[in-house]
N, C-alpha and C positions, 0 to 999 in steps of 0.2 A: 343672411349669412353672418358667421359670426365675424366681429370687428379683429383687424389686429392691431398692434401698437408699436410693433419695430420692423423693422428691412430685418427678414431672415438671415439674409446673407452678410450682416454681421458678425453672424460666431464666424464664419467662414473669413472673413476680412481679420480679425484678431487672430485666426487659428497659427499656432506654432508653424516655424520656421521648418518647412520641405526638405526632406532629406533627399538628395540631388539624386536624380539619377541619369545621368547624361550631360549633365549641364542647361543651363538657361537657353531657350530658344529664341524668342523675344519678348522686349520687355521695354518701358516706360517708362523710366524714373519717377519714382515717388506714388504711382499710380497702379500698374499690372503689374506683373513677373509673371513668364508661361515657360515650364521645365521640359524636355524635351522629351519626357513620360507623358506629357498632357498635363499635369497639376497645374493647376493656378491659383497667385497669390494678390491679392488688394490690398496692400496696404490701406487703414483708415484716414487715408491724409485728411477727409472730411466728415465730420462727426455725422449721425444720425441724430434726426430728435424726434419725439414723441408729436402726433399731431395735435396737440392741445398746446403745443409752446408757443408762445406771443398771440395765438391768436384772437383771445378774446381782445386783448389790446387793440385791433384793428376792426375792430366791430364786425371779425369773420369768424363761425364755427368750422370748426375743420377735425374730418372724422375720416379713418382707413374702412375700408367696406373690401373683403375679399370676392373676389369675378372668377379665378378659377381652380379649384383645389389642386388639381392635376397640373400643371404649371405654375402653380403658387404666383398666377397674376392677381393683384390687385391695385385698388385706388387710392389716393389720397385726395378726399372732396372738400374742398372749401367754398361757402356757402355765405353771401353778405348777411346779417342780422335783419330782421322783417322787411325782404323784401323779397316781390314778387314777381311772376311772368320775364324773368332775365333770361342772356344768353347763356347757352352753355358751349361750353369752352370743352373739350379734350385733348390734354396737354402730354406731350411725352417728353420726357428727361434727354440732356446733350450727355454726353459721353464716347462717342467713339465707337459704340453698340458693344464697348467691352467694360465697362465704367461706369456709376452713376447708380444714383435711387431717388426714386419720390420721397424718403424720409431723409437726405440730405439737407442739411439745416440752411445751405444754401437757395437751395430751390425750395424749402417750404419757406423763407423768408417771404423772395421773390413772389411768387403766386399769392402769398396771403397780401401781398401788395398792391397784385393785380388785380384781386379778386375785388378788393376794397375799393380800386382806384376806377376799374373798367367796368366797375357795378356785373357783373359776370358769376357764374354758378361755375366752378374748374373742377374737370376730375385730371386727376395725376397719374399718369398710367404707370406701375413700376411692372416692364416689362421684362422678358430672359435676354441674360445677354451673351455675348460672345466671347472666348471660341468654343466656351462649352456648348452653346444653343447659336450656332453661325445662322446668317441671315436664310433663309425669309421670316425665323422663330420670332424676328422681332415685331415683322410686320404680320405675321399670322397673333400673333398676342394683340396687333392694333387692331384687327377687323374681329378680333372674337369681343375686344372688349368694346365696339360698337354695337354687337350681335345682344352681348348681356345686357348693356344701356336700352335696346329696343324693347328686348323683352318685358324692362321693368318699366319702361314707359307705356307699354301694352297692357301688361298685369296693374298696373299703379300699386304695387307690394304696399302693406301696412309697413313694413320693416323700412321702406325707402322712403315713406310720404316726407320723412325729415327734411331730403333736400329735394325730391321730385316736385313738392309743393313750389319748391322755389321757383323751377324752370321751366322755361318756353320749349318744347322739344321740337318746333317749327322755327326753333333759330341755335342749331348746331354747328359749331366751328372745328375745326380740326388744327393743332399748332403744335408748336416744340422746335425747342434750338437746336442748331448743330444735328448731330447724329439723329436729336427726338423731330427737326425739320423735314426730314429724309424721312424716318418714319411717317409723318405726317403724309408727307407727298404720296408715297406709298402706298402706304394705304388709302387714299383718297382714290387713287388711278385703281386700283383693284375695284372698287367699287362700281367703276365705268359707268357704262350707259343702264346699269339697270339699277342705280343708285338709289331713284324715288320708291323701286319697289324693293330691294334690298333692307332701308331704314327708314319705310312709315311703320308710326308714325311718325319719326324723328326726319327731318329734311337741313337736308349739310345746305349752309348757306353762304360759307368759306374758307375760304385755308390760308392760314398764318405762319410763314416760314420763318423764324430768326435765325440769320446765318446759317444758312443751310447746309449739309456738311454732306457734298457732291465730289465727285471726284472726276480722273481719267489719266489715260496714259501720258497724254503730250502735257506738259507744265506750261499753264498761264506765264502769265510776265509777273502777276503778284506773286506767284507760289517762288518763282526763280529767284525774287530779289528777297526773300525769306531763308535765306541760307546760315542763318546765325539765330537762334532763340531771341525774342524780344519778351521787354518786359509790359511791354500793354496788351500782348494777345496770348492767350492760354493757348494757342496750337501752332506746332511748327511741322514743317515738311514731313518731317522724319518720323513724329509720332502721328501723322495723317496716315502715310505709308502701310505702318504698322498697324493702325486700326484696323485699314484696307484688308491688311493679308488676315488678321486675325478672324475679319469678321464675314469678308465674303467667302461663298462655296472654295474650297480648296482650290481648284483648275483655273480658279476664273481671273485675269485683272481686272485693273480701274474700271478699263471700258465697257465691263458689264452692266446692262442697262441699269439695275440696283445703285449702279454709283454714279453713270454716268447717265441722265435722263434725256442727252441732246443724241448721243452715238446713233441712234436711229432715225434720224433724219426730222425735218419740220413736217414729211407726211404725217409721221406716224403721232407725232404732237396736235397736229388738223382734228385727226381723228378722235382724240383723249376727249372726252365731257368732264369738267372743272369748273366747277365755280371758282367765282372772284379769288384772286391772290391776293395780300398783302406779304410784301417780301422785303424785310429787315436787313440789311448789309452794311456791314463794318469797314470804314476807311483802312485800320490799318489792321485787316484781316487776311490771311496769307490766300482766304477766300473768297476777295474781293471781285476778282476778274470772271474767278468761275460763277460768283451770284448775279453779276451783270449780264453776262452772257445766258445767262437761266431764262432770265429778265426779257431778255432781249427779243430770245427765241420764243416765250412764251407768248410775248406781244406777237409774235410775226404769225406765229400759229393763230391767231383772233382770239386770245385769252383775256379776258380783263387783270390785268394787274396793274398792284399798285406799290410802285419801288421806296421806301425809306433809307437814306442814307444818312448814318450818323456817323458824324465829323469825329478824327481824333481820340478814338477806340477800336479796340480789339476783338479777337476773338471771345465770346466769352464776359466780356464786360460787367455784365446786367446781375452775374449772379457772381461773379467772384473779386470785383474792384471795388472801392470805398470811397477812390479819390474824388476832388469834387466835379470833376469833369466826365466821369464815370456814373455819379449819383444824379448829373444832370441829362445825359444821354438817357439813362433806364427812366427820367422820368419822362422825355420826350419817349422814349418810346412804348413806355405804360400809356400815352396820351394817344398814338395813335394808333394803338392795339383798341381802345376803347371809339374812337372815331368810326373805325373799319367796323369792327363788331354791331356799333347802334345806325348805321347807313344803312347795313343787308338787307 
């Protein structure tokens, strides 16, 4: 396929100022605007970059490969410099399921860090988002671009030997923060029990949640005492809310299984086939109680998981703070994103 080199949806993020027709219905500071015709607005709060930026500096090649022409899914692969038989990693972007791109400069930082640091092969999934394409589009975009990875791991394409050379397709992870952890889960359960025949010859060997972005009707005790915007976590109640209504089915709330993965009881968790979890959680994340309780329940079901809690950060942390106590979490938890991965 041929390569691309920006987020389409940048003319559309720059595009002139909407002529109102009804008024604003909801909206996000700094982030969405949705008009009560349907239009929506992104502002650029965060730039795009090309995949070729910093990354030879990190002794990573990093190239866009398009997965679907008809939903304009594609990846962003970063690939460590001569080396071989690694993990490969399938990462999907936080955002809210309304927000966010694989050519965000912040997450192509991030991963070309990861990529270097957890010795890992990453594809970047930039999937549809919402409310124009409200969920399951998001998680139909994750299992198709499982579907295309099999393929080419079946075909061994000349056009892909670039990075399939690279990777072990008997050691698949599935991961993404926030909104892209939720996908991740997601699409993992869709998978079910017929997973091994689904993706040989690719076999999933775990799933990496950072800060998972879960929801439901009744408010945790952290979401409660989050009634005022802070400055160490990029999400608060209100623009959680908002995501919610934006991105799930019309009819539905929180408690729809999509957001809330516990609503249907520890049976129906028994019966889930998952491999290992590693699941990342944020001290002072308005989503702290709800990822412990994920945690909690998923042990109870006989899940293997494995909890990381980093101290004295936010939501968000990893890809959009500088401080040093921010630069130091992301590298604890670059350390044990790569632990988890070379264990499986």
């Amino acid at each position: 396929m041929a390569a691309m080199y920006i987020d389409p949806r940048l003319k559309l993020q720059m595009a002139k100022p909407h002529l109102q027709n009804g008024g604003t219905s909801e909206e996000i500071e700094g982030l969405i605007r949705v008009y009560a015709d349907g239009h929506v607005e992104r502002p650029p709060i965060i730039p795009n970059v090309a995949c070729s930026t910093t990354a030879s500096d990190k002794g990573v090649t990093a190239k866009d490969v398009l997965i679907d022409i008809f939903t304009n899914t594609w990846a962003r692969i970063y690939i460590p410099n001569s080396q071989r038989n690694l993990p490969l990693l399938v990462y999907f972007h936080g955002g809210g399921f309304c927000v966010g791109s694989a050519a965000w400069s912040c997450y192509h930082e991030f991963l070309l860090n990861l990529a270097s640091k957890a010795k890992c092969v990453i594809l970047s999934i930039n999937y549809r988002l919402s409310p124009e394409n409200r969920l399951p589009a998001a998680y139909d975009d994750g299992f198709n671009a499982l579907m295309w990875l099999k393929q080419q791991a079946i075909t061994n394409a000349i056009e892909h030997k670039w990075w399939l050379g690279n990777c072990n397709p008997s050691k698949l992870f599935l991961a993404g923060d926030s909104a892209g952890a939720n996908i991740a889960y997601n699409t993992a359960t869709r998978l079910g029990h017929n997973e091994s025949t689904l993706l040989k010859p690719l076999t999933l060997k775990g799933i990496i949640l950072i800060q998972p972005f879960f929801g439901g009707e009744s408010r945790t005790k952290s979401e409660k005492l989050a009634a005022t915007p802070s400055s160490t976590s990029a999400l608060t109640l209100s623009a959680s809310d908002t995501y919610w209504r934006l991105s799930l089915p019309p009819t539905a709330n929180r408690d729809h299984p999509w957001s809330n993965p516990l609503v249907n009881g520890s049976a129906k968790l028994k019966e889930m086939k998952l491999p290992p979890l590693m699941v990342s959680i944020s001290e002072l994340d308005i989503l702290l109680d709800r990822n412990l309780e994920f945690c909690a329940a998923m042990a109870g079901a006989g899940k293997k998981v494995e909890r990381v809690i980093l101290k004295g950060v936010g939501h968000g942390f990893q890809i959009l703070n500088k401080d040093q106590i921010s630069t130091q979490r992301t590298q604890e938890l670059m350390g044990s994103i790569r632990a988890f991965i070379h264990q499986q």
